[in-house]
N, C-alpha and C positions, 0 to 999 in steps of 0.2 A: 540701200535702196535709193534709187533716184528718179525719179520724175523730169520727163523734159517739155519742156511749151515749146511746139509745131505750130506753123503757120506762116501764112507769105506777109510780107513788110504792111503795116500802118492795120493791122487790124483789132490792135490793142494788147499786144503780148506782153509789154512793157509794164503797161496799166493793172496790167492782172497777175505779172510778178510783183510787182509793187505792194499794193493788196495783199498779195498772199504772205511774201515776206517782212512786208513794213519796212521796203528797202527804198529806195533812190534811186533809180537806173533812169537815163535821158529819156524824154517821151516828146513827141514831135510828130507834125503832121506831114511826113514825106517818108518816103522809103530808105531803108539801111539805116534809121537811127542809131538800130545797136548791131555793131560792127564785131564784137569777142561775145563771149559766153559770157552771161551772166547768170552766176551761182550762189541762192542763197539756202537761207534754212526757212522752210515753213510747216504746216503743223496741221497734222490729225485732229480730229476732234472726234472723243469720246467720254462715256460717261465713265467714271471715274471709279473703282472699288472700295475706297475711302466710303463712298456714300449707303452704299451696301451693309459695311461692318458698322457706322455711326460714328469713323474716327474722326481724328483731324491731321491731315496729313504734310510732309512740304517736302515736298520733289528737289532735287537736285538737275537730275538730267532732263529733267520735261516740267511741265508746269501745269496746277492744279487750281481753275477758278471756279467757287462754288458747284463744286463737285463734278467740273467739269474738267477732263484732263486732256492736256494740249500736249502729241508728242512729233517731235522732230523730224523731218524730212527734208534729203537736199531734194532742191528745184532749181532747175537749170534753164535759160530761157537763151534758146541760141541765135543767130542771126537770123534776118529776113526771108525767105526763102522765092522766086520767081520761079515759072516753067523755064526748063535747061538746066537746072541746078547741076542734075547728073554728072551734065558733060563741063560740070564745072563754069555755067553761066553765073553775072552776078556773084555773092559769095554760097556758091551753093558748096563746093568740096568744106568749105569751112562750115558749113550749116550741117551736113553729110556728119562730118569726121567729129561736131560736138553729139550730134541727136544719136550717136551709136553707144552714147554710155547709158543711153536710162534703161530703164528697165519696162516703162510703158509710158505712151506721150498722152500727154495732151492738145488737143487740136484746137487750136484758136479762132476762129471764123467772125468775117463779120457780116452777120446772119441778118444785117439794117440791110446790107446790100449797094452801101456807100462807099466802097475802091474796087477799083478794077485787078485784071487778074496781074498788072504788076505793081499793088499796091498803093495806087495814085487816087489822091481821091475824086470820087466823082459824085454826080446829085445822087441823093440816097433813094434806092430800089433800083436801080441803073447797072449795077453789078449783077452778079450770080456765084453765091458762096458754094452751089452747089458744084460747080466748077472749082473751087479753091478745093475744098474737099476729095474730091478727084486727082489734080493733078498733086495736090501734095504727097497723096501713098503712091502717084505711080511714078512720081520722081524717087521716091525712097525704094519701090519696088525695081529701076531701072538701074539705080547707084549699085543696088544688090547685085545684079546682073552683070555690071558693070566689071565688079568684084571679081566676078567667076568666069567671065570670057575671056580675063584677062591672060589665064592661064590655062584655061580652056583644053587645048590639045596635049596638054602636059599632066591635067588630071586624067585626060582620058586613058595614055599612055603609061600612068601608073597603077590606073585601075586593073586596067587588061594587063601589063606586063609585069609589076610584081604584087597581081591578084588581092590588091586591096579593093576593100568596097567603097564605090563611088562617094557614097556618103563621108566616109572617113578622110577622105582626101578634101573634099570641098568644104568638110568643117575645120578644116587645117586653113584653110586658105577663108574662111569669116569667123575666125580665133579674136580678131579684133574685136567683134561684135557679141560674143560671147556666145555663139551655135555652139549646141553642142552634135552630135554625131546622131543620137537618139531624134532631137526637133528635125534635121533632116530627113531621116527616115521616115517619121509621120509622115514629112509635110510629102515626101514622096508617094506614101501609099495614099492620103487623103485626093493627089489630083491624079493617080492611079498611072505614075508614069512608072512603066515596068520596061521599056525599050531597054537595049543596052544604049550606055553613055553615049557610044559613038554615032547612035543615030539621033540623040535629045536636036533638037532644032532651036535657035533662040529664041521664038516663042515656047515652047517647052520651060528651056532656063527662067524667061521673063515668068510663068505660070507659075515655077516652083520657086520662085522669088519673090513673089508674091502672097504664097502660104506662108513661106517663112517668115519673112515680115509679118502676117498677121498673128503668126503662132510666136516671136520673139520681141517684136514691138508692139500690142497688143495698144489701141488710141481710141481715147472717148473724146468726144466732140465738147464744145465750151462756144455754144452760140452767143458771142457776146455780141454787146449793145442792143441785146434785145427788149429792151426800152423803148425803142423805135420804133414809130407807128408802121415803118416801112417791114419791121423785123415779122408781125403777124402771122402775113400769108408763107415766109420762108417756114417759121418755126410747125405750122402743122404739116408742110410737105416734109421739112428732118423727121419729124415723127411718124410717117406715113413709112418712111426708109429701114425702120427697124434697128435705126444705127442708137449703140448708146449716145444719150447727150445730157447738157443741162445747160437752160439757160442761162445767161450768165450777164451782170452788166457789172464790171471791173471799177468803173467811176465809182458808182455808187460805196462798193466795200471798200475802197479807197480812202471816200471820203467820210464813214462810217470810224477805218481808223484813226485817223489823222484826228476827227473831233473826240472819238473816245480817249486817245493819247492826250490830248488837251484837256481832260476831265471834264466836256464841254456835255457829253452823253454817256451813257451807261451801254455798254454794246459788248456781247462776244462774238467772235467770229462764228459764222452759221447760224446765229439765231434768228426771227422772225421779228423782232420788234427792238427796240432799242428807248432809252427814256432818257429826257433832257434833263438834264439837274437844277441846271439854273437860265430859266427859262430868260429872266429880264437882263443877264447877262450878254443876250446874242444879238445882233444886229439881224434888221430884215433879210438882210442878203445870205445872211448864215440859217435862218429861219425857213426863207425859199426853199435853199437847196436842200434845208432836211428833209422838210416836206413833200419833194420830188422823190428824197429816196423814201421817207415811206409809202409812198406810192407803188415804188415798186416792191419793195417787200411785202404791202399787200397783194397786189397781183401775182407772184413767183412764191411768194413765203420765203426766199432768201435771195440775194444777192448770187446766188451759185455755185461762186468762189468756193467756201469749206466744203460744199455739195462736189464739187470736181476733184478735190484732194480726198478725200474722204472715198469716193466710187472707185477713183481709180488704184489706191493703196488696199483696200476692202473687201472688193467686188472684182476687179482684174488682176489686183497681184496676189489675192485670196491673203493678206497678214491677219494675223489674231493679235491680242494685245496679254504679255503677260510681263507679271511685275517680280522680280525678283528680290529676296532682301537676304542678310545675314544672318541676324535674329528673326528666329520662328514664331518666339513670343511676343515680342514687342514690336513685329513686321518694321526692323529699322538696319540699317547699315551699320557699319561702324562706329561712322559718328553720331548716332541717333536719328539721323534722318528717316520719319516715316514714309514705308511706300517709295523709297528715291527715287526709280525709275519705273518706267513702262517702255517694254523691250515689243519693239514689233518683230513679228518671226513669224516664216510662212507656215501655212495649216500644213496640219501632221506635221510639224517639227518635233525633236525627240527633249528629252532632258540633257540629252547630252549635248543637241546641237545649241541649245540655250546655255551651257557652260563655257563654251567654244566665245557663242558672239560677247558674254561678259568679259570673256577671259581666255588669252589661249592656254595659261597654266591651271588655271580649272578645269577647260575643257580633258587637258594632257594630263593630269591625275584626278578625274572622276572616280568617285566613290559610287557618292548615291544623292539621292534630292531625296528632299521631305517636300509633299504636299501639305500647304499649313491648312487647306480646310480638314483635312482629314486624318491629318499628323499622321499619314504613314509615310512609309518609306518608297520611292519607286524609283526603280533602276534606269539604264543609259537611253535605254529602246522605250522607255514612256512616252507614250504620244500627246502632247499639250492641248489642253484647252483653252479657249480663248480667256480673258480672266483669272486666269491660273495665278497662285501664290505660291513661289518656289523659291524654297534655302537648296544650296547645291554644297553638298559634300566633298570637298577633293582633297589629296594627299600634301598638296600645295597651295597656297592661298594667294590670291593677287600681289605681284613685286611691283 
């Protein structure tokens, strides 16, 4: 599963990979800072099954702090984005060709209303994020288009001449993007185009480009710097729009990390509050800025940040969280590790399809799983629940 940060240059995408992955990537106040994709690993937040049973537990592949368990996900933070991307303005084919691997974006905005629509900065409220918002899907809805005119007369001609369905041929042609045959068809019936191909119009193609994009990129909004006295009046008209969001000020959890790393504060990602340890160890200047951030954590109740990863793995890409172990008794792997991991896998996954992402030679000699709450046995076609405890039975065992 992967996650990608959307948005046009200097709105803070940088800042809020950072943040999310406790990585390093250049941050600066001009457009096209960051020129490649930057790919890191950042982390769910949930509560934990450890705390449930009363055990004690210690993760291998994911990470368990006071009962609160952190698991993995890549996040991808691509280049800048300006209007013209499409047509290859700026580095948009490169912005285009990384934002095709995730699986649902995140939309960056800066909701203060301090850069213009190519990123430059200007006095704050001066801008209009609501315009960012805009042109960024109807650049991604155009690039789609893009895609499909290219070839255009040649899907048509395969459809009518060796009676393939229209669908099947233009999912052959956004294979990159991962359509599959089925998401077309919906997104066909949902804008009710029933013409034959040959008469679709490129408003048509741009319309059914546009479902597909919302039905394959699926993008919650991330009103950052909403901090800003200027951010107010933006963030009640985002909420008047119906559109998912959350507000977001990326500094702030930033800086949240960077002093928890220093053992300077006590902080998890997504919490409310956070506590100084040693209070007469900090200078006024480090004191200020904490202050500022709990300011905002009073007002928001978070920083955002785990609030955006969390909605958009959860609530968009619908994952449950189940944990798998070897021993049933002793919930431990191999090497006694309690609880090692916590596997995220979409709802209705099967038992079998949970053998597969551990393992493809569990998957390819599946037995049976055991349910450890209820120590029975349940076959390939078991449907998971979220929280599930599962030993997987196969013929072969991990090589």
């Amino acid at each position: 599963m992967i996650i990608g940060l959307l948005g046009k240059a200097n709105v803070g995408k940088s800042t809020f990979f950072n943040a999310a992955t406790d990585s390093s990537v250049p941050v600066a106040n001009f457009p096209f800072t960051t020129i490649s994709a930057n790919i890191g690993v950042a982390f769910v937040r949930v509560q934990c099954v450890c705390t449930e049973l009363g055990i004690s537990d210690n993760p291998v592949n994911s990470k368990c702090i006071g009962g609160i368990r952190y698991i993995p996900i890549k996040l991808i933070d691509v280049a800048g984005l300006v209007p013209g991307a499409h047509s290859g303005r700026g580095l948009g084919n490169k912005f285009l060709d990384d934002a095709r691997q995730a699986d649902v974006l995140i939309h960056v905005i800066d909701i203060s209303a301090s850069t213009d629509a190519e990123g430059k900065s200007i006095n704050a409220g001066e801008g209009d994020p609501f315009f960012d918002i805009k042109f960024v899907e109807e650049e991604f809805d155009l690039w789609i288009r893009s895609i499909i005119l290219r070839d255009w007369h040649k899907i048509v001609r395969e459809s009518e001449n060796l009676k393939q369905k229209v669908e099947a041929v233009i999912s052959n042609r956004l294979s990159g993007l991962s359509i599959n045959e089925q998401l077309i068809r919906t997104s066909m019936e949902q804008i009710g185009l029933t013409k034959k191909p040959a008469e679709w119009t490129e408003s048509d193609l741009l319309l059914l480009s546009k479902q597909i994009r919302i039905k394959s990129k699926p993008i919650i909004i991330a009103a950052n710097k909403a901090d800003l006295i200027t951010s107010e009046h933006n963030l009640k008209k985002l909420k008047e729009t119906g559109r998912p969001f959350f507000p977001t000020v990326s500094e702030a959890e930033l800086l949240l990390k960077k002093a928890a790393n220093k053992n300077l504060i006590y902080y998890l990602p997504g919490d409310s509050t956070f506590e100084i340890r040693r209070k007469e160890t900090l200078s006024q200047e480090q004191l200020s800025a904490l202050n500022m951030v709990s300011n905002v954590l009073s007002k928001f109740g978070s920083t955002g940040v785990q609030q955006v990863l969390n909605h958009a793995c959860f609530h968009m890409l619908k994952q449950i969280v189940v944990y798998p172990v070897e021993d049933e008794y002793k919930l431990t792997d191999k090497n006694g590790n309690v609880l090692p991991d916590a596997r995220l896998v979409p709802d209705n996954s099967t038992a079998k399809d949970l053998a597969f992402l551990v393992h493809q030679d569990l998957g390819k000699g599946f037995l049976y799983a055991i349910d450890i709450r209820t120590k029975q046995r349940i076959g390939a076609d078991h449907v998971l629940r979220n929280n599930d405890i599962i030993k997987i039975v196969a013929t072969t065992g991990r090589k």
